[in-house]
PAMIVEX-325820 format. One record per residue (C-alpha): residue number from 0; z, x, y; residue in one letter. Coordinates in pm, 1 decimal. Each point is the difference from the previous one (the first is absolute). Example, Ala and Ser with C-alpha at 12.3 -4.5 7.8 and 13.67 -1.06 7.14 Angstrom:
2
<k=0 pz=780.0 px=1230.0 py=-450.0 r=A> $
<k=1 pz=-66.0 px=137.0 py=344.0 r=S> $
! end
This chain:
295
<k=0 pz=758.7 px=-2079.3 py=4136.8 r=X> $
<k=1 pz=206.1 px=-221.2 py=-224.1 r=X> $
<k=2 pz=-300.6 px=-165.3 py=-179.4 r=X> $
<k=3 pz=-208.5 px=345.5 py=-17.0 r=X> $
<k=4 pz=333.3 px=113.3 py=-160.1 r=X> $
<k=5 pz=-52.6 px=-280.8 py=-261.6 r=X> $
<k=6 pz=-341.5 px=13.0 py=-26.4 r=X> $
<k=7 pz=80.4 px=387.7 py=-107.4 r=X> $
<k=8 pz=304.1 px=-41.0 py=-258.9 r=X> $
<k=9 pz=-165.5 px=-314.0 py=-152.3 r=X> $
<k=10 pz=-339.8 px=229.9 py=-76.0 r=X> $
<k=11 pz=236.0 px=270.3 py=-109.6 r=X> $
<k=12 pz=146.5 px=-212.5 py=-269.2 r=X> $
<k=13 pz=-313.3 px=-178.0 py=-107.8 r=X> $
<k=14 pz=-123.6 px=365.1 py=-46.2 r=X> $
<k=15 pz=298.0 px=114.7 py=-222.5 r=X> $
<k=16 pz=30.1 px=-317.0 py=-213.3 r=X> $
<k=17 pz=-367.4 px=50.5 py=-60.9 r=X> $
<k=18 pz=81.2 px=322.9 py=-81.8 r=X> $
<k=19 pz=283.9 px=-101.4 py=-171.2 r=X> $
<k=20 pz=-191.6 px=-252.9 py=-203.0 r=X> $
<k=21 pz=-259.7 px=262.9 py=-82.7 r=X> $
<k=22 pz=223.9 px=241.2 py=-183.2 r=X> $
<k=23 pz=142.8 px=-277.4 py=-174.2 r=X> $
<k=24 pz=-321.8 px=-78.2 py=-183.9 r=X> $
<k=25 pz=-48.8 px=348.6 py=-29.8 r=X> $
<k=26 pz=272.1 px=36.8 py=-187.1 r=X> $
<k=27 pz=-49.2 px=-301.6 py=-228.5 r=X> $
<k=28 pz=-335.5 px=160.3 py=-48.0 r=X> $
<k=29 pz=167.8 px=351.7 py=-86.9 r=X> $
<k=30 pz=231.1 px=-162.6 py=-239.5 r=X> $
<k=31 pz=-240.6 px=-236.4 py=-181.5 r=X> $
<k=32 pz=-265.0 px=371.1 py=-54.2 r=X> $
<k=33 pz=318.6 px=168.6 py=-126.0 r=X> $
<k=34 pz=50.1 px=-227.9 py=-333.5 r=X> $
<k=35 pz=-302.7 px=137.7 py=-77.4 r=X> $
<k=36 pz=119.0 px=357.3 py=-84.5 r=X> $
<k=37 pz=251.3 px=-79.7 py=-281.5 r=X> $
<k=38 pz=271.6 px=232.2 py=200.1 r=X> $
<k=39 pz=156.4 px=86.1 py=326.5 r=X> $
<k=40 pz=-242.2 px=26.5 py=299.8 r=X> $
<k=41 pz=125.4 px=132.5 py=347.4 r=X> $
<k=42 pz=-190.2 px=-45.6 py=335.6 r=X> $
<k=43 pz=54.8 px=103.9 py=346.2 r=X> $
<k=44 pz=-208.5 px=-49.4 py=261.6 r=X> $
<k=45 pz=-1.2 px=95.9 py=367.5 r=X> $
<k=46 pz=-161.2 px=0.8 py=284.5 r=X> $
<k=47 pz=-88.7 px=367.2 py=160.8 r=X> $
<k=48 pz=-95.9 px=-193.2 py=320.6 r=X> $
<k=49 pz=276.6 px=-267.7 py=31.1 r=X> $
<k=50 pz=249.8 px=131.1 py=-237.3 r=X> $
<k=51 pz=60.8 px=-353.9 py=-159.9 r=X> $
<k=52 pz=92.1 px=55.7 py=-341.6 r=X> $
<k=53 pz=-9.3 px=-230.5 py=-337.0 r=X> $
<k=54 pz=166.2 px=120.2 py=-337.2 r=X> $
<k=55 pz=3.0 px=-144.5 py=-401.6 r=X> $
<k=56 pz=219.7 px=200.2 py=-146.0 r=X> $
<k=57 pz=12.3 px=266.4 py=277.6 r=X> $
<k=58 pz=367.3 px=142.9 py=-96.3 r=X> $
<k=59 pz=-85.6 px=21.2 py=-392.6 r=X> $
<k=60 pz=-48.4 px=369.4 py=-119.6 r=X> $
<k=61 pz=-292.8 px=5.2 py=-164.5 r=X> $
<k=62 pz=-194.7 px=275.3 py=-200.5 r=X> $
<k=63 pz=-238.4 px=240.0 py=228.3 r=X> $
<k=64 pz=-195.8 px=191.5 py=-234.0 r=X> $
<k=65 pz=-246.6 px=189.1 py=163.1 r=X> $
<k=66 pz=84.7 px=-221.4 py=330.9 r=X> $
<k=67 pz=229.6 px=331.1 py=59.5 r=X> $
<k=68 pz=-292.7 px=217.4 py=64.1 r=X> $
<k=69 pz=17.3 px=-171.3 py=373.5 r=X> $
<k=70 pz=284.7 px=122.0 py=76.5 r=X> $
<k=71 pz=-44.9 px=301.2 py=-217.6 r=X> $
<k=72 pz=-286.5 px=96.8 py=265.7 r=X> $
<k=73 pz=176.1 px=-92.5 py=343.1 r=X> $
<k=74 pz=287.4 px=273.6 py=-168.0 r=X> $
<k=75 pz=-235.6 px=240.1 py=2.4 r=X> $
<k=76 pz=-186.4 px=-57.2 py=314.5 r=X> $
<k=77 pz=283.9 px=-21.8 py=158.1 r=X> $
<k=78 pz=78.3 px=373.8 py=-177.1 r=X> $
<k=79 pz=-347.5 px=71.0 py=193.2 r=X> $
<k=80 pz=82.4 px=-123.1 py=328.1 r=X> $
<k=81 pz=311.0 px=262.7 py=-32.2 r=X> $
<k=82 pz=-262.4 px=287.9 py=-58.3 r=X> $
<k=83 pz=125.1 px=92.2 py=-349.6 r=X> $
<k=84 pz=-368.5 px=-164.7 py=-141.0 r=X> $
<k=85 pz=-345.4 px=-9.2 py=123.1 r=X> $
<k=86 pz=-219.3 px=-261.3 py=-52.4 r=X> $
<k=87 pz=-315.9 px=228.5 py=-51.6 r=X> $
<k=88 pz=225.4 px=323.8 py=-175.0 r=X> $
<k=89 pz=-107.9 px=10.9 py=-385.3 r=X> $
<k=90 pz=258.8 px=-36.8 py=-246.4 r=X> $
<k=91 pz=-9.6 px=159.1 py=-338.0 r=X> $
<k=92 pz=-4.0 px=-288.1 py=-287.9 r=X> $
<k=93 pz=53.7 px=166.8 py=-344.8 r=X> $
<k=94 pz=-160.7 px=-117.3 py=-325.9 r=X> $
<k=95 pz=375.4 px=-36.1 py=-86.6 r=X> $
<k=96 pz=5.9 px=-277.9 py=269.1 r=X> $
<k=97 pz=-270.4 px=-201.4 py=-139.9 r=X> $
<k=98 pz=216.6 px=-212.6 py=-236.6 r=X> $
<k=99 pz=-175.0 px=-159.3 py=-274.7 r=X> $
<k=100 pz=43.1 px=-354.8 py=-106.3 r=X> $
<k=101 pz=11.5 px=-169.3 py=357.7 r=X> $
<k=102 pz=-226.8 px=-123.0 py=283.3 r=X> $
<k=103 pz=-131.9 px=287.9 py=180.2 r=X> $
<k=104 pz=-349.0 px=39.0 py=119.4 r=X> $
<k=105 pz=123.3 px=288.3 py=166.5 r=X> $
<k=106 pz=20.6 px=150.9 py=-345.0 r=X> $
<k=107 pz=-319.0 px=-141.8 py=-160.9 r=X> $
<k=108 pz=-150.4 px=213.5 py=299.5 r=X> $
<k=109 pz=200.6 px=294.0 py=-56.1 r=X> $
<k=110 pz=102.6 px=76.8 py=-295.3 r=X> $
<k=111 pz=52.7 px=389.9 py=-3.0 r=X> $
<k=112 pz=180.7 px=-83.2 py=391.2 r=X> $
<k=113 pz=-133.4 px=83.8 py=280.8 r=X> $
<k=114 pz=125.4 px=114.4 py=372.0 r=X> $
<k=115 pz=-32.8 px=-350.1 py=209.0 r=X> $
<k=116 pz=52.4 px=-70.7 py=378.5 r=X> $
<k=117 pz=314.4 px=-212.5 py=38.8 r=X> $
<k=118 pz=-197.2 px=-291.1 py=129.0 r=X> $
<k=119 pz=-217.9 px=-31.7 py=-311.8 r=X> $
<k=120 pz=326.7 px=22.2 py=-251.8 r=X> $
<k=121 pz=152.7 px=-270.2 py=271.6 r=X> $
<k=122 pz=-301.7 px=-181.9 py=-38.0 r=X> $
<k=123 pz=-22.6 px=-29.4 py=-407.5 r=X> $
<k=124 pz=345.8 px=-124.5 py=22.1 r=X> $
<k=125 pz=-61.9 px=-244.3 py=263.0 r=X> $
<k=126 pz=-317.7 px=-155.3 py=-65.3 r=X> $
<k=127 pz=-25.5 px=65.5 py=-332.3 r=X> $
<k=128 pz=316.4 px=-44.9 py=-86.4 r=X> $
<k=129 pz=6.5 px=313.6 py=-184.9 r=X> $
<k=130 pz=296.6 px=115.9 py=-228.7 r=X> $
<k=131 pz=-28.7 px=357.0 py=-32.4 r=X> $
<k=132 pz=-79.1 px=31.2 py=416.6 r=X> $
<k=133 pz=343.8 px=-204.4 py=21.5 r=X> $
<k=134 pz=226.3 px=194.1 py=-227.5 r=X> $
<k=135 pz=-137.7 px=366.2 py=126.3 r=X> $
<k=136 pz=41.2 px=-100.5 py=355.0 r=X> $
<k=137 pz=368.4 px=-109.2 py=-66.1 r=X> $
<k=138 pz=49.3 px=260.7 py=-153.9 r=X> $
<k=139 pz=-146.7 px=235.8 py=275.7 r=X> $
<k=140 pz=270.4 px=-183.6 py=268.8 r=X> $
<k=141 pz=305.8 px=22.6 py=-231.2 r=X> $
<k=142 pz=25.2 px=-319.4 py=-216.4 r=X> $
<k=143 pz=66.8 px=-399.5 py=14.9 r=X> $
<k=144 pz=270.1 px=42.9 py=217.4 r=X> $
<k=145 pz=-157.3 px=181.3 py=272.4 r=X> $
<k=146 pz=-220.7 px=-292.4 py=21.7 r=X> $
<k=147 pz=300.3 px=-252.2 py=-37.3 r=X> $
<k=148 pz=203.9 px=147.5 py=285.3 r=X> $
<k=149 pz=-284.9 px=15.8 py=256.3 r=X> $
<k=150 pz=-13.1 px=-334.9 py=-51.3 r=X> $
<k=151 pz=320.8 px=-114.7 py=-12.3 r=X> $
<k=152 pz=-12.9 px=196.1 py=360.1 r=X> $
<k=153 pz=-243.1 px=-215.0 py=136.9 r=X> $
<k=154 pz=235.0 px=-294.2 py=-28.3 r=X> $
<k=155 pz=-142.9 px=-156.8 py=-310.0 r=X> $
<k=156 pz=235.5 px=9.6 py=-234.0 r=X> $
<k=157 pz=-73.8 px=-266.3 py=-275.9 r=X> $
<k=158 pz=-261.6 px=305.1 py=-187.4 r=X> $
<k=159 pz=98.8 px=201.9 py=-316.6 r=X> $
<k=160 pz=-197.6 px=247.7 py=-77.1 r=X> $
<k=161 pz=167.1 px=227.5 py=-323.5 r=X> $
<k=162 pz=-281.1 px=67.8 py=-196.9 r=X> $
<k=163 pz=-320.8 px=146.6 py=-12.5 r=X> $
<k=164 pz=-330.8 px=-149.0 py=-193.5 r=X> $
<k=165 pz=84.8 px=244.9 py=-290.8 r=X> $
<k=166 pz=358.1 px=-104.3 py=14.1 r=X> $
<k=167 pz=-75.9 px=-369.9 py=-24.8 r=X> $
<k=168 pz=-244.7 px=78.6 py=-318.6 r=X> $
<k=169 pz=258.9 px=165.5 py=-193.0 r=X> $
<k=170 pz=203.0 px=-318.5 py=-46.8 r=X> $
<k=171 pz=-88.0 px=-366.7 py=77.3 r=X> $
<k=172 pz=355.9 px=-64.9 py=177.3 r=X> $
<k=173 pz=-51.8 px=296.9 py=258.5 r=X> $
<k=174 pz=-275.1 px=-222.5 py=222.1 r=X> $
<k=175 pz=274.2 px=-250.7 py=49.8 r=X> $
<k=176 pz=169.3 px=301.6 py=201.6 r=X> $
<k=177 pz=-264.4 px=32.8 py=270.5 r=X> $
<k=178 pz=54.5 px=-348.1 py=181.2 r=X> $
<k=179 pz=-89.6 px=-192.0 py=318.1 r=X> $
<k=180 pz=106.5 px=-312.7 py=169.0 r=X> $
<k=181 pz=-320.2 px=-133.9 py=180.1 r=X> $
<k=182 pz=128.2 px=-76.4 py=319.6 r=X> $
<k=183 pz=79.7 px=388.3 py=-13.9 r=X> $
<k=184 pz=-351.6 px=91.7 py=-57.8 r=X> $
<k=185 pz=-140.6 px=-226.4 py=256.0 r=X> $
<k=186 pz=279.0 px=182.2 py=232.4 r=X> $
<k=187 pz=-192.6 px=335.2 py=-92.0 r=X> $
<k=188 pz=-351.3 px=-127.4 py=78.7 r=X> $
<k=189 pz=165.4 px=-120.5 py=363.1 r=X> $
<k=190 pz=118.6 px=333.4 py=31.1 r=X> $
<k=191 pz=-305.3 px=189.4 py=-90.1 r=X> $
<k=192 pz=-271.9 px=-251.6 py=140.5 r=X> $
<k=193 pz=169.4 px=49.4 py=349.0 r=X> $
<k=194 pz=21.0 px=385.1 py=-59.8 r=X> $
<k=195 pz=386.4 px=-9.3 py=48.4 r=X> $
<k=196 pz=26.0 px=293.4 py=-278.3 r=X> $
<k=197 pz=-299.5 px=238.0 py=-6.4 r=X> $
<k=198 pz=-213.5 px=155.4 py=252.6 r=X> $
<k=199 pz=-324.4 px=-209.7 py=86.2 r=X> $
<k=200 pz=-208.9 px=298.6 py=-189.4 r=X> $
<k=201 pz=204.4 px=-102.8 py=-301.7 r=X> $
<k=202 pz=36.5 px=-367.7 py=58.1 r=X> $
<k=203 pz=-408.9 px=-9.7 py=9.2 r=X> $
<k=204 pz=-25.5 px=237.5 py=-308.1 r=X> $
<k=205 pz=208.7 px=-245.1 py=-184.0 r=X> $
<k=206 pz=-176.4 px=-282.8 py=118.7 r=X> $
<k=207 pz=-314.4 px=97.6 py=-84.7 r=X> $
<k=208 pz=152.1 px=91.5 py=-357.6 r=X> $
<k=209 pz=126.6 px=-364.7 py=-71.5 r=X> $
<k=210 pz=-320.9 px=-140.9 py=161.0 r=X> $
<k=211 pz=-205.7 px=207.2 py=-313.3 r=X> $
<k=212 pz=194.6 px=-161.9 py=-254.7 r=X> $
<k=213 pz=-214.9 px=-26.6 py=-294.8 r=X> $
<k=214 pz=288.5 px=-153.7 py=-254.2 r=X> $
<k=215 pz=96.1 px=-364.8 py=-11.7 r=X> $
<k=216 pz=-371.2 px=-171.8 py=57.1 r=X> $
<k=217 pz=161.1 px=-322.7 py=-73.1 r=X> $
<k=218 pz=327.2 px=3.0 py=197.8 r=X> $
<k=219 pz=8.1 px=-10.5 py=323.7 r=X> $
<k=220 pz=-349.9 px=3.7 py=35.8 r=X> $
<k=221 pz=-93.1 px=-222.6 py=-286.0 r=X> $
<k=222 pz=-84.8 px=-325.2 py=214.1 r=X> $
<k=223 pz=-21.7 px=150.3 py=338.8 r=X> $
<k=224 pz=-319.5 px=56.1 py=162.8 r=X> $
<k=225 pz=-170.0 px=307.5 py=-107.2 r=X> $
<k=226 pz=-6.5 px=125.0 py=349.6 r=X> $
<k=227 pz=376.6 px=-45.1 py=63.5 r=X> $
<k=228 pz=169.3 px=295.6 py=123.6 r=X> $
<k=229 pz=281.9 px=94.7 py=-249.2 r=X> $
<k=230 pz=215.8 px=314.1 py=-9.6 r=X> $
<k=231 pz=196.2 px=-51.4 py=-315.4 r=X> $
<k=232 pz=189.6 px=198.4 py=-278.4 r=X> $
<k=233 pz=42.8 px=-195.0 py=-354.1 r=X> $
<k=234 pz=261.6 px=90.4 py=-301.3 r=X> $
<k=235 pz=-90.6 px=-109.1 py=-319.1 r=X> $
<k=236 pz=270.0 px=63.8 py=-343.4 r=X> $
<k=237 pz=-100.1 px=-17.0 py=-347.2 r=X> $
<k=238 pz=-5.4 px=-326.3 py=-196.5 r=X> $
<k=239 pz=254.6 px=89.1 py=-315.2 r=X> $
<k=240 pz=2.4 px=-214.2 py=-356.1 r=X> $
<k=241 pz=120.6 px=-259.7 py=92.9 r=X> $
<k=242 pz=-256.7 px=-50.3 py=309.2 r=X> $
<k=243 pz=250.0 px=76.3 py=263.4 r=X> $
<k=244 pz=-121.2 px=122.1 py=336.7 r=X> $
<k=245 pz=290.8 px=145.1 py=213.7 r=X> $
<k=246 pz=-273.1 px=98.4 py=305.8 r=X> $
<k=247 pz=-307.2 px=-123.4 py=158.2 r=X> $
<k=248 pz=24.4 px=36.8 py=390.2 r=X> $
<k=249 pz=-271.6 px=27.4 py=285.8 r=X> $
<k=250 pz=161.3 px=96.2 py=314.4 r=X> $
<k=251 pz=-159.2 px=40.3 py=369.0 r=X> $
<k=252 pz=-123.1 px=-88.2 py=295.5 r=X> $
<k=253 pz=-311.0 px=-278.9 py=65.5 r=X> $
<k=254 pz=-205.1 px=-29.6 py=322.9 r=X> $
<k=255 pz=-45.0 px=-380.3 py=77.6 r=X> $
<k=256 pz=-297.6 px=-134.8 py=100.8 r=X> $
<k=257 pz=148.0 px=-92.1 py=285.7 r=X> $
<k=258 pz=77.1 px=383.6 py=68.4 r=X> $
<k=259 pz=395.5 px=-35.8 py=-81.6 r=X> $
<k=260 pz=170.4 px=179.8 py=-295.1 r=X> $
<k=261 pz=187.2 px=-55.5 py=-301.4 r=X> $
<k=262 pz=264.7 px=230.6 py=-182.4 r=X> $
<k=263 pz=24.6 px=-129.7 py=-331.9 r=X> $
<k=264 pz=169.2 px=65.8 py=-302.2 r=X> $
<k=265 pz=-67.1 px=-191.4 py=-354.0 r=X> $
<k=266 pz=184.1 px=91.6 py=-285.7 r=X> $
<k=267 pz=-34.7 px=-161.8 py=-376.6 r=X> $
<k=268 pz=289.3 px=116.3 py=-174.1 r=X> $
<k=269 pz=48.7 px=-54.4 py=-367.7 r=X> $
<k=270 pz=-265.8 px=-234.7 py=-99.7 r=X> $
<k=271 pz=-126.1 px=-109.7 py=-358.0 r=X> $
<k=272 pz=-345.8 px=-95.8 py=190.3 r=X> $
<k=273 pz=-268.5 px=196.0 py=-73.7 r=X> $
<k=274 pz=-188.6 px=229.9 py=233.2 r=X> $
<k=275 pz=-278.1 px=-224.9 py=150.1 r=X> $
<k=276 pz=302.9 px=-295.7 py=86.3 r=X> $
<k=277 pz=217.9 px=257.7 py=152.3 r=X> $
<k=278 pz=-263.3 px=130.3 py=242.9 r=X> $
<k=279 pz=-99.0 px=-331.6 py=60.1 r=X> $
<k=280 pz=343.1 px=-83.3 py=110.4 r=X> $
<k=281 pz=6.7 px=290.1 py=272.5 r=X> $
<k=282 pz=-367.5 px=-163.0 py=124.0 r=X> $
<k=283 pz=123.9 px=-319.3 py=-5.6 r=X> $
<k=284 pz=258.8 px=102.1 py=260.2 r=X> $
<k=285 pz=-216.8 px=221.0 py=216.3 r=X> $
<k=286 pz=-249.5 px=-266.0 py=60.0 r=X> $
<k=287 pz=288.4 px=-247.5 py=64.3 r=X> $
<k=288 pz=124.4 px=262.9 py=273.5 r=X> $
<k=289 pz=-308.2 px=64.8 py=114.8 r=X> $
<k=290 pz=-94.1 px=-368.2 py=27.1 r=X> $
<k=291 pz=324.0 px=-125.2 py=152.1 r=X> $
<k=292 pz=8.3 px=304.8 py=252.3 r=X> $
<k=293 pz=-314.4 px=78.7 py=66.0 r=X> $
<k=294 pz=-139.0 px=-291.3 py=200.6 r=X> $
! end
């Protein structure tokens, strides 16, 4: 017994130096990407099967941008699960709701408004990351807070959300407002992945949302096989004057190829690289995740 003992705790602590060892170079790798982006870049990373986490930055509060539509949709799925909203029920969207001047395809479509089922305006806001869908369906539940407090009451506390997209394109300070410390996020991917918060009806809906993603080609995605399986949600800010970026984020959950899963959370927060070098950054990092965990 004594030497199978051994035998045992000497393969358990080959195993955890390896794995030890293996997040180290991660890391290095994480670090050395991150120079790239001219700013602050955040990372968590975690395991949905084996909960083993790995963070860069994972208690900074970094910009969301449209990252908050996320949680902005488990808010009001959750609203659904409560019976106050149905999923098919159509929902009047005025003309007066189409706001100019912003990202909305939802708008492009209909421009005089139309009466929508809930799960399409969920769906222009999700995978389409759609600005007028966002700010009528906050709205429709009562506001930013709403949103914040549901959160806050599924034990994930390091998420502001104070402002809506109209709010944050009024004046360039009011993004900084809606916040998010990656290792929070990643939290919130746990939480829905493993349908701890919504119904399985809703969980799926969601799901199948983030896995239609059309924004953010090059994030994420960008050096990943094209047939990886992805649900993800991105946030993007303007670039102002002086070429600062305060936001661009891919968040969400990868299938390995050898059938685990990732939560992750990349955030590149006030950079003065340009575009292409800031998505690069988040591919960079994906494919280093997916390489160092995926074997």
């Amino acid at each position: 017994m004594p030497k199978i003992f051994s035998s045992c705790l000497l393969f358990i602590l080959s195993f955890l130096s390896a794995a030890r060892a293996q997040d180290k170079e991660l890391l290095s790798r994480i670090k050395t990407i991150s120079a790239e982006s001219k700013g602050i870049v955040g990372v968590s990373i975690l395991g949905l099967e084996s909960h083993d986490t790995l963070n860069y930055n994972g208690q900074s509060r970094l910009v969301m941008h449209s990252v908050f539509k996320f949680p902005i949709a488990m808010a009001v799925l959750n609203l659904v699960d409560k019976g106050k909203y149905k999923l098919d029920k159509k929902m009047k969207v005025g003309k007066g709701d189409m706001h100019p001047n912003t990202w909305s395809p939802m708008r492009d479509k209909y421009p005089d408004g139309a009466e929508l089922p809930l799960s399409e305006i969920i769906g222009y806001m999700v995978s389409q990351s759609d600005n007028t869908a966002c700010d009528f369906l906050l709205k429709k539940i009562g506001g930013p807070k709403v949103v914040e407090e549901y959160i806050h009451s599924l034990g994930v506390k390091g998420i502001a959300i104070k402002a809506s997209e109209a709010d944050m394109a009024s004046a360039w300070e009011v993004q900084y407002t809606n916040w998010a410390k990656p290792a929070d996020l990643v939290y919130l991917l746990d939480i829905f992945y493993h349908g701890k918060a919504l119904s399985k009806q809703s969980n799926d809906f969601l799901m199948q949302a983030m896995l239609a993603t059309t924004t953010g080609p090059h994030r994420l995605r960008g050096l990943l096989p094209k047939d990886a399986v992805i649900a993800h949600k991105t946030g993007t800010s303007p670039t102002n004057a002086e070429g600062l970026s305060p936001a661009t984020n891919d968040i969400g959950i990868i299938t390995l190829p050898n059938g685990k899963h990732l939560a992750i959370v990349v955030m590149v927060c006030n950079s003065k690289a340009d575009e292409a070098t800031r998505d690069a950054v988040i591919a960079k990092i994906a494919k280093a995740a997916w390489d160092t965990y995926g074997r």
